[in-house]
C-alpha positions, 0 to 999 in steps of 0.5 A: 371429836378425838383428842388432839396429840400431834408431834411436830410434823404431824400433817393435819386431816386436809379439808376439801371443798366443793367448787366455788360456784357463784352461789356461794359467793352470793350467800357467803356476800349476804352472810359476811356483809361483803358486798364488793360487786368484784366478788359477784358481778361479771361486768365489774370484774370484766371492768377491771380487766378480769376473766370472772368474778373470784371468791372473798379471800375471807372465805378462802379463811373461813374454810381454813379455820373451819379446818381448825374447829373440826380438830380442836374445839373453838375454845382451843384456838389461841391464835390464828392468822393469815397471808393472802397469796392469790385469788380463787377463782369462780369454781375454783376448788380449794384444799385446805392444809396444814403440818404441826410446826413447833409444840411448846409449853406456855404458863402451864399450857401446850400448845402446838403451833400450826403452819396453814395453807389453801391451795387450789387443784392447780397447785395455787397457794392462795392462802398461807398462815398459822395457828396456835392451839391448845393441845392434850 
């Protein structure tokens, strides 16, 4: 891992990931404990009136933190949070982003703050958030 020195405005290295496929959601249900049948069962989510099943938003945030520790070691990450905008569908392929939006010193540390978001081939925002960092 390089070190981190951004300015602000700096855009981060985006991350892509592969479609959604129903495979995923299965692992990423048995792997988080979320078994909401609305994330995997066709007749559940045509019961509540939708096209298809749709990913976790938990795992639209996993990827935009896996974004995060492939910059800057976990024990970098000072603060991370996030806004759920929209639903990702089922091969959906999602992009995460970011941009370096203010660096500061806090008691002796640097840090940069980071505004995060995911969106989908389309354009849908899924995802938006921020982070704050410890930089070099």
């Amino acid at each position: 891992m390089t070190a981190f020195a951004p300015e602000v405005g700096t855009e981060l290295p985006s991350l892509r990931i592969d479609p959604i496929s129903r495979t995923t959601l299965a692992l990423f249900a048995g792997a988080s404990g979320d078994h909401n049948p609305i994330h995997i069962d066709t007749d559940v989510a045509a019961s509540a009136g939708l096209s298809d099943v749709f990913a976790h938003g938990m795992l639209s945030m996993a990827y935009l933190a896996r974004l995060l520790t492939e910059l800057v070691p976990q024990q970098r990450l000072r603060s991370y949070r996030v806004r759920f905008a929209s639903i990702t569908p089922v091969y959906g392929q999602p992009t995460c982003t970011g941009t370096v939006a203010a660096i500061e010193e806090i008691d002796g540390e640097r840090l940069a703050t980071l505004a995060l978001r995911v969106a989908l081939a389309d354009g849908t925002v899924t995802l938006l958030g921020d982070a704050v960092v410890a930089i070099d």
